[in-house]
VOZA-629204 format. One record per residue: residue in three letters; x, y, z of N, C-alpha, C in turn. Coordinates in steps of 0.001 Angstrom, whole numbers, plus 500000, padded with zeros to 6 digits. Layout:
N
ALAXYZXYZXYZ
...
This chain:
276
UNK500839498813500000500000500000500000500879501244500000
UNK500280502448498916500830503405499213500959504236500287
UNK502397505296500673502443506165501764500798507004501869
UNK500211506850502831499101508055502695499437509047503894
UNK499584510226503629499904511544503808498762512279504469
UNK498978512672505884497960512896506923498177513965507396
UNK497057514874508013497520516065508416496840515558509901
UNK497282515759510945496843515995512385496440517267513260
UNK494883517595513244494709518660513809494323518570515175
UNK494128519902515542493892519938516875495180520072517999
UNK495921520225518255497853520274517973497685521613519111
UNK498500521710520037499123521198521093498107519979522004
UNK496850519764521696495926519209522465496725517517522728
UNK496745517089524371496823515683524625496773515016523468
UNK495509514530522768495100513290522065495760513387521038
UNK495874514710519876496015514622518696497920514692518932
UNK498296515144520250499701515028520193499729513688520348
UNK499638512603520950499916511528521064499312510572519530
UNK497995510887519043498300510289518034499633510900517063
UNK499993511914516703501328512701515976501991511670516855
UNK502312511609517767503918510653518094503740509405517650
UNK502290508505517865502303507634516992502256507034515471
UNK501796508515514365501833508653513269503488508837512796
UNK504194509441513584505550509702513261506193508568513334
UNK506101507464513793506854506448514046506318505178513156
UNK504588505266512184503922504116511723504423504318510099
UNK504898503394509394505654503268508186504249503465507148
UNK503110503371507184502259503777506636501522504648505937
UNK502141505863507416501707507705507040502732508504506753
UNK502651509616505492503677510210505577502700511714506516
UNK503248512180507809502798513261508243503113514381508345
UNK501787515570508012502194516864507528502437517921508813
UNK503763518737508702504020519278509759503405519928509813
UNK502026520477509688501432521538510063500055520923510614
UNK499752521960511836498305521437512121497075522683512346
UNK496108522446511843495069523610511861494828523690513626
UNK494869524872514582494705524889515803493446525635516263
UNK493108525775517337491821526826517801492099528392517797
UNK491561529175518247491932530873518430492285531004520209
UNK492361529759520660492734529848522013494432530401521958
UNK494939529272520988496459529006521411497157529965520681
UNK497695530284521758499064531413521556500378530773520958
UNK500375530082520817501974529200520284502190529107518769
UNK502764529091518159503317529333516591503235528039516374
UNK503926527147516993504888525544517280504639525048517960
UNK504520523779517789504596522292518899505668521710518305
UNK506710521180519122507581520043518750506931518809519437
UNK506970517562518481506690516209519019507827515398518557
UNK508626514603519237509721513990518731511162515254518170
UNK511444514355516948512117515496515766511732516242515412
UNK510039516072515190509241517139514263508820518559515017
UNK508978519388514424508744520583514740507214521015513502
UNK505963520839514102504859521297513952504350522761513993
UNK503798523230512553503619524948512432502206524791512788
UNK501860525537513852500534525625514161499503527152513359
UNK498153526614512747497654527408511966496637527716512311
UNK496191529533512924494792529093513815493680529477512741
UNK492500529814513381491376530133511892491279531440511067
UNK492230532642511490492338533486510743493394533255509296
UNK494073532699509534494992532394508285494831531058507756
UNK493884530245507931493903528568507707493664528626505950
UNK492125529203505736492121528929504152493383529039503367
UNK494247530435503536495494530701502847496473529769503208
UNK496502529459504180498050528586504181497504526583504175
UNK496303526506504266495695525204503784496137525090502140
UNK495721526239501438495830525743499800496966525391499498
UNK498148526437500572499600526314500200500402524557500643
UNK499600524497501447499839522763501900499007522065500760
UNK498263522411500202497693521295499594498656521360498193
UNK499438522637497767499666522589496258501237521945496318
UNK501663521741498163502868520923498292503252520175498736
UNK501683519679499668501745518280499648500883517083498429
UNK499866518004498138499047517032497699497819516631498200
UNK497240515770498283495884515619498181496650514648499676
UNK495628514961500725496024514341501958494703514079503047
UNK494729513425503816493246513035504915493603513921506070
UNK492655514347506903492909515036507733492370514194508672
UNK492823514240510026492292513462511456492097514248512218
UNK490630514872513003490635515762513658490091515660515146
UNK490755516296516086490278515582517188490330517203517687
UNK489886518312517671489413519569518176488497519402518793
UNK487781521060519419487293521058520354485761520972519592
UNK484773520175520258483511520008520236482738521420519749
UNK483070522164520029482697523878519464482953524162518442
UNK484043523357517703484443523555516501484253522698515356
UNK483733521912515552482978520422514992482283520980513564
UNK481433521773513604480452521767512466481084522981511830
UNK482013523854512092483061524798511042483810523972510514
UNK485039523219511353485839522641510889485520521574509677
UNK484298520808510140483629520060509140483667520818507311
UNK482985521969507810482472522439506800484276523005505615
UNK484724523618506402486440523859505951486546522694505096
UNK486563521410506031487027520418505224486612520151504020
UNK485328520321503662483900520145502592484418520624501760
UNK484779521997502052484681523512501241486083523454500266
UNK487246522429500975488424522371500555488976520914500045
UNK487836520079499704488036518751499127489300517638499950
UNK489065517770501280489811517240502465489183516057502989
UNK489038514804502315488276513704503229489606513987504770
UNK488080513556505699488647513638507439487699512416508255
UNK488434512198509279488098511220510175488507511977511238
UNK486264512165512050486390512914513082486367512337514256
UNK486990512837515691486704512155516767485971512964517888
UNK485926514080517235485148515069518477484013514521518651
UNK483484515134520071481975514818519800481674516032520371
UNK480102516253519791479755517486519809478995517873518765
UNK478989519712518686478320520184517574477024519623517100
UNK476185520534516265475134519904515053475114518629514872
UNK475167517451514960474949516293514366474658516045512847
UNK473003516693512789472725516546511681473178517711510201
UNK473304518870510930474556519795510050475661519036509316
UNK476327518281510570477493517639510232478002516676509255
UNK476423515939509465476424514771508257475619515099507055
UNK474858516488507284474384516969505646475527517868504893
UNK476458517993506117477405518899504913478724518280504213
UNK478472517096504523479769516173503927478716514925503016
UNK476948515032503133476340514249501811476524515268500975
UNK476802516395501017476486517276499675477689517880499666
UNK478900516769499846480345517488499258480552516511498419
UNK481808516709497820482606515573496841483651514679497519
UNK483696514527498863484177513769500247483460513230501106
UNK484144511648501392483762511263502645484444511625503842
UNK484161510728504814484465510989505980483875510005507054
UNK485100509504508116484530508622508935484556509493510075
UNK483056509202511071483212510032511842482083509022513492
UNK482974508960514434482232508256515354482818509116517002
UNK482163509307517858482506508892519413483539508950519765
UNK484240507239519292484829506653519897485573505742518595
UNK486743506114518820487731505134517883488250503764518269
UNK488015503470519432488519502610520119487793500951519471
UNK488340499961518421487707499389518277486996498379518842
UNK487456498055520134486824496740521053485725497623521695
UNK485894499027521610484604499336522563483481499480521289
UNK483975500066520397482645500227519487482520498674519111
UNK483306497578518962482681495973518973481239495851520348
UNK481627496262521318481057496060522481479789497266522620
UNK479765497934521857478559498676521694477463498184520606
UNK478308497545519356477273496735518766476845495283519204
UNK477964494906520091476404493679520740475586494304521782
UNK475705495246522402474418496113523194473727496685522093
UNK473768497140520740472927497315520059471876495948519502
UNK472976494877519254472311493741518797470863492995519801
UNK471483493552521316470602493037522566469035493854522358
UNK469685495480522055468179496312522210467531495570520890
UNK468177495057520011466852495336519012466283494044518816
UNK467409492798520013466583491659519122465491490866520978
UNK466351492002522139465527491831523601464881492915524030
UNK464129493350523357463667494986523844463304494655524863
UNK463325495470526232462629495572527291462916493842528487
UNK463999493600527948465028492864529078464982493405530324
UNK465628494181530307466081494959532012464799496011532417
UNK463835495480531839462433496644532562462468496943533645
UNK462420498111534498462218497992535623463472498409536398
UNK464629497912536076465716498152536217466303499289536718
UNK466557499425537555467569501122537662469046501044537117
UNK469447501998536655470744502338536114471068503647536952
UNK472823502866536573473634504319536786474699504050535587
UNK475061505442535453476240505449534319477272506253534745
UNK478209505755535231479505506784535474480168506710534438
UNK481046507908534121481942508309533139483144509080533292
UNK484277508759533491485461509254533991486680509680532938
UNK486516510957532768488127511094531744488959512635532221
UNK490065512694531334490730513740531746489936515132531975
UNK490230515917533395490017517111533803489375518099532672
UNK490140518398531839490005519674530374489075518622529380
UNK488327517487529582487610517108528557485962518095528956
UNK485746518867528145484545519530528386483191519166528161
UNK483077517851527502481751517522527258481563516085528147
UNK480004515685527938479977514320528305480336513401527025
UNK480817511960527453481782510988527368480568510828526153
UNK480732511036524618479758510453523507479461508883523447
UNK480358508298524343480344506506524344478832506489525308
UNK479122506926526464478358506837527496476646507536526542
UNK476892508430526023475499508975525636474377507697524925
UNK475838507423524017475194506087523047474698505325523917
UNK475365505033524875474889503474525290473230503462526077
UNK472978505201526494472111505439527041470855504883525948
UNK470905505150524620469593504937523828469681503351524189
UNK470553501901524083470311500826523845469815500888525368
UNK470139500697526544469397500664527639467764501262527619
UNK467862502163526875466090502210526732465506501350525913
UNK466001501146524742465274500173524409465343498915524907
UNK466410498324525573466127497442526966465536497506528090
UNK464521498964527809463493498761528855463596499560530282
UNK464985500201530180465293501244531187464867502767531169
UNK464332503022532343464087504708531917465503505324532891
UNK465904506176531586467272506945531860467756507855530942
UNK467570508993531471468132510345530414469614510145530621
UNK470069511017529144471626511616528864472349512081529974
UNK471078512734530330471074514145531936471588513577532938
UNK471152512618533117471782511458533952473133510790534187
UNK473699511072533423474799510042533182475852511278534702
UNK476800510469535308477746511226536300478748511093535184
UNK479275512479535603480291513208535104481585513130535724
UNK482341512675535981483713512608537087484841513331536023
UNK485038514686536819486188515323536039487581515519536956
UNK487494515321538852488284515832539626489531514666539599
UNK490939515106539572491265513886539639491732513059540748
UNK491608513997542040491609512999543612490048512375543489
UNK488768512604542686488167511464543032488654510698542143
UNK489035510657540914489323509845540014490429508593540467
UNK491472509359541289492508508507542191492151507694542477
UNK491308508888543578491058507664545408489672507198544949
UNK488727507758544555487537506367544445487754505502543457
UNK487875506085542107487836505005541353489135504245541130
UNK489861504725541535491406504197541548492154504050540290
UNK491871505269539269492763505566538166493615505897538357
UNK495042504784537779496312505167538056496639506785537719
UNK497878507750538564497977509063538717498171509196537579
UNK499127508026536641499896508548535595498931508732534364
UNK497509507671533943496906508410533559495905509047533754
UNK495728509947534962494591510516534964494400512153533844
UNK495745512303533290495470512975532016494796512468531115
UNK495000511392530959494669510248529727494271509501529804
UNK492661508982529748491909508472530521490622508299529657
UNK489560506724529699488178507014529543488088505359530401
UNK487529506002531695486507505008532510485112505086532291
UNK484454504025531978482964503674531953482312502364532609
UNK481511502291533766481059501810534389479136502119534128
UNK478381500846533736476946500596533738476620500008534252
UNK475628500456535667475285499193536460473879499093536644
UNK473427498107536574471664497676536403471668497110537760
UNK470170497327538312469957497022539709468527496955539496
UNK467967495423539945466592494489539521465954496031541000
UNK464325495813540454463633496852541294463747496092542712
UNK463566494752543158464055494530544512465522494254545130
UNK466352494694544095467827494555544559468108493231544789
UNK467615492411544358468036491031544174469142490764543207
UNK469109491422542004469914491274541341470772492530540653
UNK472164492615540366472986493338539795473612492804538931
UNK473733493490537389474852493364536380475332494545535626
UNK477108494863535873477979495536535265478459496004534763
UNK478736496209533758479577496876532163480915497770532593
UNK481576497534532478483129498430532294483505498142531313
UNK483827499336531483485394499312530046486158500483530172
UNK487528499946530877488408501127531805490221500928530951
UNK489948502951529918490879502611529147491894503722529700
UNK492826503191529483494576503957530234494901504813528873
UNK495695505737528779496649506232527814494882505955526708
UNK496172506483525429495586506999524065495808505796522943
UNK496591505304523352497156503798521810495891503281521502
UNK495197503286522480493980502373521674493298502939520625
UNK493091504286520763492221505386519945493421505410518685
UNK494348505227518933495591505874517709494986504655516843
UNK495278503390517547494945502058516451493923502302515859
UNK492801502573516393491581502988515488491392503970514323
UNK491916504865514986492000506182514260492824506065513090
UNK494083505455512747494124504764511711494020504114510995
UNK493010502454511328492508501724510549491496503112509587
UNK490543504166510489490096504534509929490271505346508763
UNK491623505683508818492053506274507715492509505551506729
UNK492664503951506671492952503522505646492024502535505059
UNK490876502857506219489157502394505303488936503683504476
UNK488732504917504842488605506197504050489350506230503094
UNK490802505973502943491630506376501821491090504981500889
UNK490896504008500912490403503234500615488967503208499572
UNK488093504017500423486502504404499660486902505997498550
UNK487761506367499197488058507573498166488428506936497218
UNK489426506597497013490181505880495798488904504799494864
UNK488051504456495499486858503631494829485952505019494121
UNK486346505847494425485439506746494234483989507110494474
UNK484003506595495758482883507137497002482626508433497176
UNK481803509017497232481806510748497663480461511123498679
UNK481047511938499259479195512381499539478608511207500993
UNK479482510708501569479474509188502467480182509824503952
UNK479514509322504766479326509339506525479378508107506788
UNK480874507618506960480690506021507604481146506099509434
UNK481306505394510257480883504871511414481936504427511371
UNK482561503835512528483834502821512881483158501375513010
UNK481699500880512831480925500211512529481753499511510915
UNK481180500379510014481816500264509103482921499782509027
UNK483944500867509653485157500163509532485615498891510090
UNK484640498570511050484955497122511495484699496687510696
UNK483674496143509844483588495555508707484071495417507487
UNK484538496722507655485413496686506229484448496790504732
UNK482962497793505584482482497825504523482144498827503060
């Protein structure tokens, strides 16, 4: 397979730096030193490794985007920005013939996915890149639709635990809220606990210190209406590698449907499990 040539946005941020250290080192991607940033960051530069990264915020992006494109070439973008910026950035991408694979969650939804059916680009865009958890969300999908109303009656709780500066709720946790209703649970979004501090994160839940930067704990627990019975769900992830692995299969299902000449397409990490 050919080198495919990636741009990483979102740059000084945790995630998208750690995927960059893992893109710099995978024989697969060739990666572009520049990354589109927010109007927060004051910094010109990020160094990761060797690479020294030109950071580009939204007043100068169109102009110095074309100039990357007429010297690199036609390249995928991976964007993991802030949830506020979801349905611009989207649209940039549209506007500038940039297939991207998003990980924010946030923004418009349905904005998001009408403005990439009516471009000449796809784009994979989910939650959660992590592929054993989105495996493990489609057999809780497979449960709601083929046991509706299993756990009737049931009380739930949903805790959700990640790094301090993550500003929204956990998009894994939201999802999982619809299949529990249709298993028969009553439980809003509203609902779900939020754990952002990281001495509770420590001392109750006992997330190691080292990553409580880097972090997604999820705990679902069902409790029968006479407390006779309880059942579980975790899925308690350390560091970022898992999301990197994903986040690139997904780019080489996308570079993949481009080259078929797909356009105008919103696939899922669903999809990409399948390979469809």
């Amino acid at each position: 397979m050919a080198t495919i040539q990636i741009m990483i946005n979102g740059l000084p941020g945790n995630l998208a730096s750690t995927l960059a250290g893992f893109a710099i080192e995978d024989g697969r991607f060739a990666l572009i030193d520049h990354s589109l940033t927010g109007p927060e960051i004051t910094e010109t530069q990020h160094r990761i490794k060797e690479t020294t990264f030109r950071l580009i915020g939204p007043q100068t992006r169109q102009q110095e985007i074309q100039s990357i494109k007429e010297s690199a070439g036609q390249f995928t973008a991976i964007d993991f920005t802030h949830p506020s910026a979801v349905n611009e950035n989207a649209e940039f991408y549209c506007d500038n013939h940039i297939p991207f694979v998003m990980g924010t969650t946030g923004g418009d939804r349905d904005r998001l996915y009408k403005t990439i059916e009516n471009s000449d680009i796809c784009a994979v865009i989910a939650p959660n890149m992590a592929k054993q958890i989105v495996g493990f969300q489609a057999m809780m999908e497979y449960a709601a639709q083929n046991f509706p109303g299993l756990f009737e009656g049931y009380f739930l709780t949903i805790e959700e635990s990640h790094q301090q500066k993550k500003a929204d709720t956990s998009g894994t946790a939201k999802a999982m809220v619809e299949y529990f209703n249709k298993l028969g649970v009553d439980f809003k979004k509203e609902d779900i606990i939020q754990i952002r501090d990281p001495e509770e994160q420590k001392n109750r839940l006992g997330v190691p210190e080292k990553h409580l930067s880097g972090h997604g704990w999820h705990t679902y627990t069902l409790v029968s209406p006479d407390k006779t019975a309880t059942f579980r769900f975790t899925h308690n992830i350390n560091g970022r590698k898992i999301y990197a692995e994903g986040t690139f299969d997904a780019v080489n299902f996308l570079t993949k449907k481009m080259n078929q000449g797909e356009r105008g397409r919103v696939y899922s990490m669903i999809d990409v499990l399948k390979g469809a």
